[in-house]
C-alpha positions in Angstrom: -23.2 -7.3 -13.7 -22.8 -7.8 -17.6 -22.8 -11.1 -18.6 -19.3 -11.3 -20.5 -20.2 -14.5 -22.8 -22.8 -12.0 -24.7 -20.8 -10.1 -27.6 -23.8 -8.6 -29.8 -26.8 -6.2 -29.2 -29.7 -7.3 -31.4 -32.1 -3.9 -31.9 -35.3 -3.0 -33.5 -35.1 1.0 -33.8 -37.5 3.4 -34.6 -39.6 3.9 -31.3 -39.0 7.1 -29.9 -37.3 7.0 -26.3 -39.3 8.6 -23.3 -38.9 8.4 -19.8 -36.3 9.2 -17.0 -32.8 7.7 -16.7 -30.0 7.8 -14.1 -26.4 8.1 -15.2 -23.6 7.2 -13.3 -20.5 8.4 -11.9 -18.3 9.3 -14.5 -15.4 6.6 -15.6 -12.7 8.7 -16.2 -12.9 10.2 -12.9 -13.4 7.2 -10.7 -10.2 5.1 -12.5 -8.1 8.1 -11.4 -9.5 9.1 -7.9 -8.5 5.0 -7.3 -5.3 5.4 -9.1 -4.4 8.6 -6.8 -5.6 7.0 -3.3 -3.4 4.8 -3.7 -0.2 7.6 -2.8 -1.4 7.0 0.6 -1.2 3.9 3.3 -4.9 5.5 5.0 -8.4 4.5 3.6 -10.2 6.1 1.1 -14.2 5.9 0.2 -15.4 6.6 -2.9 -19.4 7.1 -3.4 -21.5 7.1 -7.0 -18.3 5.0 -8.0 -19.8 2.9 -11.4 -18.2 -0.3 -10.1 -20.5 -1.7 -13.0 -17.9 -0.8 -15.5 -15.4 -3.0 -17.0 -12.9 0.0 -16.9 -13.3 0.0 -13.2 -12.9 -3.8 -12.7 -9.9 -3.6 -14.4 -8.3 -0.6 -12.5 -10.2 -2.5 -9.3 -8.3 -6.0 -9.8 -4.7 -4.4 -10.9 -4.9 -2.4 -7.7 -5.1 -5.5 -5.8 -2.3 -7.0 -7.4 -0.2 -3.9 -6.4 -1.1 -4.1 -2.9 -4.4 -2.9 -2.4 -7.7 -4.0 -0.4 -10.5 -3.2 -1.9 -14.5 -3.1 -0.9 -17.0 -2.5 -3.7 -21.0 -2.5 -2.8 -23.1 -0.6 -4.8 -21.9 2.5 -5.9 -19.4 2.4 -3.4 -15.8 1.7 -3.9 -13.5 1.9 -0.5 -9.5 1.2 -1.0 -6.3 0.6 1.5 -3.0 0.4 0.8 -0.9 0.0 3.8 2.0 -1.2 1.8 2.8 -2.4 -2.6 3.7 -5.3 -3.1 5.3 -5.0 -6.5 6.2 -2.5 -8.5 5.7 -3.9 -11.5 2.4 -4.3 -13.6 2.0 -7.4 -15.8 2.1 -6.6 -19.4 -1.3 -7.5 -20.4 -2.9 -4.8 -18.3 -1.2 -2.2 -21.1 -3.4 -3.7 -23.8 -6.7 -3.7 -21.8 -6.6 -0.2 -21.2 -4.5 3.5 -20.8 -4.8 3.1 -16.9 -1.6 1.7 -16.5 0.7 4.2 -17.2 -1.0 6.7 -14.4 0.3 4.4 -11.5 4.0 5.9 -12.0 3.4 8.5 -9.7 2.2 6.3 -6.5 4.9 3.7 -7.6 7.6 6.0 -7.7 6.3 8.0 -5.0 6.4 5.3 -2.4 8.9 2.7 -3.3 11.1 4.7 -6.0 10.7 2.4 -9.1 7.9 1.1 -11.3 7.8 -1.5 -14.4 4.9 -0.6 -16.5 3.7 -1.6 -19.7 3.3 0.8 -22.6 -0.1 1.3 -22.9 -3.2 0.1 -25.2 -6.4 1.8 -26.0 -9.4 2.3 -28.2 -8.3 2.8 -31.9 -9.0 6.4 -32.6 -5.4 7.7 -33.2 -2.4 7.5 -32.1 -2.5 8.4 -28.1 1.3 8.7 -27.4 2.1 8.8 -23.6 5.4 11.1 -24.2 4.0 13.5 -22.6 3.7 11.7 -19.8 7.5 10.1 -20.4 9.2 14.0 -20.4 6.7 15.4 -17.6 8.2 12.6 -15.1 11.7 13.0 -16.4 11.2 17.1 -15.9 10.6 15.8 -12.1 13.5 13.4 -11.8 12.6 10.4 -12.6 15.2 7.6 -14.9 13.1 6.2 -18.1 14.6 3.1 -19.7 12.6 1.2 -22.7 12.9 -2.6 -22.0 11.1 -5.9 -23.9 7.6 -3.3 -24.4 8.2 -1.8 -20.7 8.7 1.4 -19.1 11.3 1.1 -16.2 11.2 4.3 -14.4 13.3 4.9 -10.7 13.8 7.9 -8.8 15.2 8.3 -5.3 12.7 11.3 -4.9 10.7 12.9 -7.2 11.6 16.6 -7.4 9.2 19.9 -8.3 10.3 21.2 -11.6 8.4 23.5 -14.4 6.5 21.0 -17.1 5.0 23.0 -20.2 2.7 20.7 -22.4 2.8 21.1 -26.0 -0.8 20.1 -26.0 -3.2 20.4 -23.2 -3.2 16.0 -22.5 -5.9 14.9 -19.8 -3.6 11.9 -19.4 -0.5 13.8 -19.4 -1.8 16.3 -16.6 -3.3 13.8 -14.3 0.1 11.6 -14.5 2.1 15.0 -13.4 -0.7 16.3 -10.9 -0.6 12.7 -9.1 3.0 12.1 -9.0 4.2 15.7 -8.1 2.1 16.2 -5.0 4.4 14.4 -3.0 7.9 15.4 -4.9 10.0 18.0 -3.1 9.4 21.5 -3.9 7.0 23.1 -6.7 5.5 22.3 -9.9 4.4 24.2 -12.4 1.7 22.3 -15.2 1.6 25.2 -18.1 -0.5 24.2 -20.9 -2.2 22.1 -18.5 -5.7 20.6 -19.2 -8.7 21.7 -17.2 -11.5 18.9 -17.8 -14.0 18.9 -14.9 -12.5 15.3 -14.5 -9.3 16.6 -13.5 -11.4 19.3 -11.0 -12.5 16.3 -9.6 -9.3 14.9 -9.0 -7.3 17.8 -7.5 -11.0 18.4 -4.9 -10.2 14.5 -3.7 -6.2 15.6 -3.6 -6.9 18.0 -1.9 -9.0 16.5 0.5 -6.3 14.0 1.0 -3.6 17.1 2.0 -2.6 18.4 -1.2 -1.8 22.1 -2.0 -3.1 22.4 -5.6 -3.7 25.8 -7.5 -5.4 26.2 -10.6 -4.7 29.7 -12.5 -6.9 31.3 -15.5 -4.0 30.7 -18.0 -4.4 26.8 -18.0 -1.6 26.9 -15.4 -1.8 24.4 -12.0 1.0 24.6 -9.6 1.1 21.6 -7.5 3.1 22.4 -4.0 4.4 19.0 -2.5 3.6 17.9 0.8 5.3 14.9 2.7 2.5 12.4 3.6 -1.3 12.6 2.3 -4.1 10.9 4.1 -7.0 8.8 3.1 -10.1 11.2 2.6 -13.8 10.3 1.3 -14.9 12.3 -2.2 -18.6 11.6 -4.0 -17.5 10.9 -8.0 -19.2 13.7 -10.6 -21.4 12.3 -12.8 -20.9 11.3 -16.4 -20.9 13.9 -18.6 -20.3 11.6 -21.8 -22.9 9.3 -20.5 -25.6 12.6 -20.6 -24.3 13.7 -23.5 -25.5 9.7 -25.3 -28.9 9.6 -23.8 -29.5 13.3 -24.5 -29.2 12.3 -28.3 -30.9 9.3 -28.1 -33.4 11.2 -27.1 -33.5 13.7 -29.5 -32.8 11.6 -32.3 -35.5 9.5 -31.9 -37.6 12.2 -31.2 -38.4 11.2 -28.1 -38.3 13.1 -24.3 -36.0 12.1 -22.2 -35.1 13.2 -18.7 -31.4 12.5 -17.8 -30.9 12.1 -13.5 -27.9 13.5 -12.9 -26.9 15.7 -15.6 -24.7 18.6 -14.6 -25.2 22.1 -16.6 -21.7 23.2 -15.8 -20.2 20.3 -17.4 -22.3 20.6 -20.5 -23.0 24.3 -21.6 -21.2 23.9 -25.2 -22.7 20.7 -25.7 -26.5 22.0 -24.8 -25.5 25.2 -26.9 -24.8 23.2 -29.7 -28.2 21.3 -28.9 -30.0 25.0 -28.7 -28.1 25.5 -32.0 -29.4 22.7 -33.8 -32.9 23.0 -32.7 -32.9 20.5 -29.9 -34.9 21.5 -26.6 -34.0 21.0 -23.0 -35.0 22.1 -19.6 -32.7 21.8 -16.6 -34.0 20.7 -13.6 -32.9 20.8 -10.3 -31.4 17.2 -10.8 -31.4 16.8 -14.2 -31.7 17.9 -17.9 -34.4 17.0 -19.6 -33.8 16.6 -23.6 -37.3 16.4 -26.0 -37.7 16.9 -30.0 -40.0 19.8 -31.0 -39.5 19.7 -34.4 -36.9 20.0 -37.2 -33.3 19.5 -36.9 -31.4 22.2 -38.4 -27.5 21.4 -39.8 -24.4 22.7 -38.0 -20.6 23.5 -38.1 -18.4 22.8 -35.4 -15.0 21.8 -34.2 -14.1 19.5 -31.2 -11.2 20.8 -29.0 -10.2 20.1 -25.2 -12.5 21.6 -22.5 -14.2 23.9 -22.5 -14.6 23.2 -26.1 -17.0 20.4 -27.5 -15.4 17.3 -26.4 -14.0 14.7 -28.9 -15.9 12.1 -27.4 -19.7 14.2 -27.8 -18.8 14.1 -32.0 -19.7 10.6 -32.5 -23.3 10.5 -31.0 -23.3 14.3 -32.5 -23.3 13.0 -35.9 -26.0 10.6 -35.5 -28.2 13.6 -35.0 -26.6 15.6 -38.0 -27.9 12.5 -40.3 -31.6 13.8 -39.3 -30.8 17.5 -39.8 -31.9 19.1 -43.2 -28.7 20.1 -45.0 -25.3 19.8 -44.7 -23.1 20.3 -41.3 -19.3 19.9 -41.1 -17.4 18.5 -38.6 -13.6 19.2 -37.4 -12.0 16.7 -35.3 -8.7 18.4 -33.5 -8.4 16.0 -30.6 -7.6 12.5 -32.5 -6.5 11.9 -36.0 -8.1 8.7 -36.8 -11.7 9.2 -34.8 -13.6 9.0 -37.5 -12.9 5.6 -38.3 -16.6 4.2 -37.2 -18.1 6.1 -40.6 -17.8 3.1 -42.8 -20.5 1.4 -40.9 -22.7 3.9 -40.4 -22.4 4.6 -44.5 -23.7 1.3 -44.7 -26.8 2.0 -42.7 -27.8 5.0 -45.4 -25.5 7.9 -43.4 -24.5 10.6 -46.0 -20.9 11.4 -45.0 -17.9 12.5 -46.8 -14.6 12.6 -45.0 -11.7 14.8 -46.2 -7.6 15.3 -44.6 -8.1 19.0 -45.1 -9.4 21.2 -42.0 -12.8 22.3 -42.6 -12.9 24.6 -39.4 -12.0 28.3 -38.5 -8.9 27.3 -38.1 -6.1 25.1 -39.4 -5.5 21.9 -36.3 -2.4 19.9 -35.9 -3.3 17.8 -38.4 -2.7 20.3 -41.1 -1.3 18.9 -44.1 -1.1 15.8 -42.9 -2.8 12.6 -44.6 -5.8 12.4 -42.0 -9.2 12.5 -42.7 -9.9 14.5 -40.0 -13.1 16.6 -41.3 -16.5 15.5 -42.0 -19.5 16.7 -44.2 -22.9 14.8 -43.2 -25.7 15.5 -45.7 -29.3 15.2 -44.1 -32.0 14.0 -43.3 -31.2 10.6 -44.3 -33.0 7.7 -42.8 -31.3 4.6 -41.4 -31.9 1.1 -42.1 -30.6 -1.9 -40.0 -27.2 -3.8 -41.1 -24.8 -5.9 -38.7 -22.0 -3.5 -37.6 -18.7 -3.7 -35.5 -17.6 -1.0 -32.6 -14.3 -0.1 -33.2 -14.4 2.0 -29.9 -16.3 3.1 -26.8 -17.5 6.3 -27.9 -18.1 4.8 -31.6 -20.1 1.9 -30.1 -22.6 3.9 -28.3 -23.2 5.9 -31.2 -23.9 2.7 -33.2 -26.9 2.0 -30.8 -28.1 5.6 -31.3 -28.2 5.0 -34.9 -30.0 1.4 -34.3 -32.1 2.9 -32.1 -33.8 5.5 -34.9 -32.6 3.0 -38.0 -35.3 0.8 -39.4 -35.7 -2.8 -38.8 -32.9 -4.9 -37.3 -29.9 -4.0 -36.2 -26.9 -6.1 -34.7 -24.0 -4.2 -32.7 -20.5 -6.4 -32.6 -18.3 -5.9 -30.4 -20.2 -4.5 -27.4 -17.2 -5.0 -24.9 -16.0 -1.4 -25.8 -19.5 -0.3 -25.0 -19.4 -2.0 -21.5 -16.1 -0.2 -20.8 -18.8 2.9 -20.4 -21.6 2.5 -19.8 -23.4 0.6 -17.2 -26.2 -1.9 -18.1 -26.7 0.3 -21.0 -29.4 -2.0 -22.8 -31.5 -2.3 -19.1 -31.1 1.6 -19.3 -32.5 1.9 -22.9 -35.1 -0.7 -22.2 -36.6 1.9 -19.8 -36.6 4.7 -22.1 -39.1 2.2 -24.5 -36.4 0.4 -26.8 -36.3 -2.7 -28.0 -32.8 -3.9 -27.5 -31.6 -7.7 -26.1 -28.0 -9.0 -25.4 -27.3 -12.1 -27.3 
């Protein structure tokens, strides 16, 4: 366990990484999967569950305040809940994290009502949950705004056809979990297809779901009266092997990742290929090793199967050691690039601009967000005292540490504990020199 009275990483960069490490189940999988057992009274066992995480001790302890008993050893994570005992989550837990608002559907499901704070969340943009809001009204559900609460009632939730403006992973699971058991069918159009959400609709499934997923981005969710407890084995992380696999090649290093899954990560180990990266997949792995220059790219982050908004940040670490000038095009979140400013101050060369520099013109169009990036290389990095804004901007800022010279200190490494298990133990065993202070 992380000791929680530590808030900085002190770290002396520029040894390159080598060596094998092991990542974990992936986060944003396992808070769901707990989230979704609870729509049933039977047991359910989770294994390579990263119970490590202070994601998953938050989603662990407000289960147990709605009625849960849980049993964590290892990477296991086993949950009951015979019966809720409230219906209504405390407010605080909707600044922590975006968890929250996914417990509408076993709420509602099983005692008709829920009182649920609108959620928090890193800072990367605005991350409305309306979509979430109209997909359970679309399946009968009463939404009233009260004192920063949601108070939602149904006497039974009802099948009904939900299109998605935009393809939400949040928005998708909420529907997914809290139609399979409403009366009659529904239809996700628009839906999202991240291998996390695979993940959940195999353990539904499992449980006694009847879950289809079409080509189109269409899943139709047939409800069934009563679901049982079921055991499932959480995927693996693919934003964790994403992080290491640039650590790795940033710091020129060879680094074999345990774990990695190749179907998970073909556009981000094309995009590697692209750049001049190497990598060898293994039978239980993916091994990532420099073999010379770096060469500059253009790409665009979009929902899967593109290259995944939360892959840009460690992504443009490595662009600051390519020779010349890549762009990027963030389409997911408005506001992602906020982290830049510190890595500027480390000797990054990046430019942002509000205009879409990508094949295409994003839903920020014309809209004041710097959005786009231009990242001149190589440049090298020195050490300075930064602050993580976010999860996905905190690990990058040990990447950059990690290949900047001299000292560097990383603020705010709470958001980097929300993802990553004993991440400085992990990097110790590649060769770095990193210490929680």
């Amino acid at each position: 366990m992380t000791d929680k009275k530590c808030t900085k990483f002190i770290i002396n960069g520029g040894r390159p990484l080598s060596g094998s490490v092991r990542i974990s189940g992936a986060k944003n999988s396992a808070t769901k999967l707990i989230v979704a057992s609870m729509l049933t009274s039977g047991r359910c066992e989770f294994t390579n569950s990263p119970n490590k995480l202070s994601e998953m001790e938050v989603t662990s302890e407000l289960c147990n305040l709605l009625g849960s008993v849980t049993e964590i050893k290892c990477d296991s994570f086993n949950i009951t809940t015979e019966k809720i005992k409230t219906t209504q989550i405390p407010f605080e837990f909707g600044n922590v994290n975006r968890i929250s608002i996914l417990f509408a559907g076993p709420l509602l499901n099983r005692c008709g009502e829920a009182k649920i704070p609108v959620p928090g969340g890193c800072k990367i943009g605005s991350r409305p949950v309306n979509f979430h809001i109209e997909g359970l009204k679309k399946l009968g559900c009463s939404v009233e705004i009260k004192d920063n609460f949601y108070l939602l009632k149904c006497d039974r939730l009802k099948g009904n056809n939900i299109h998605l403006d935009y393809p939400s992973v949040g928005a998708t699971e909420n529907i997914i979990i809290a139609s399979t058991l409403a009366q009659g069918r529904t239809i996700i159009t628009n839906a999202a297809i991240e291998p996390e959400i695979m993940d959940l609709v195999k353990f539904l499934q499992k449980m006694g779901a009847i879950i289809e997923i079409s080509t189109d981005r269409k899943i139709t969710i047939e409800g069934v009266d009563r679901l049982e407890g079921a055991s499932h084995n959480i995927i693996s992380d693919r934003n964790q092997a994403v992080s290491f696999a640039v650590a790795g090649l940033a710091s020129k290093g060879d680094v074999f990742v345990e774990n990695a899954n190749q179907d998970d990560l073909i556009t981000f180990l094309n995009t590697v290929r692209r750049i001049g990266g190497r990598f060898e997949v293994k039978g239980n792995g993916i091994r990532f090793f420099y073999d010379g220059k770096f060469k500059p790219i253009a790409i665009e982050t979009n929902v899967h199967p593109g290259f995944m908004t939360d892959w840009q940040q460690p992504l443009v670490i490595l662009l600051t050691q390519a020779e010349g000038v890549s762009i990027i095009h963030e389409t997911v979140y408005e506001k992602r690039f906020g982290y830049v400013t510190e890595l500027k101050k480390m000797g990054a060369d990046i430019e942002l601009f509000n205009t879409c520099l990508g094949s295409s013109n994003c839903r920020f169009v014309n809209r004041e967000y710097f959005h786009s990036a231009v990242v001149k290389g190589p440049t090298p990095l020195r050490g300075e005292e930064i602050i993580v804004p976010d999860l996905r901007a905190g690990m990058s800022y040990l990447i950059a540490g990690l290949i900047a010279e001299g000292e560097t200190t990383v603020n705010g490494i709470n958001y980097i504990d929300r993802g990553y298990e004993n991440i400085d133990e992990k990097l110790k065993g590649l060769g770095a020199e990193i210490y929680r202070v």
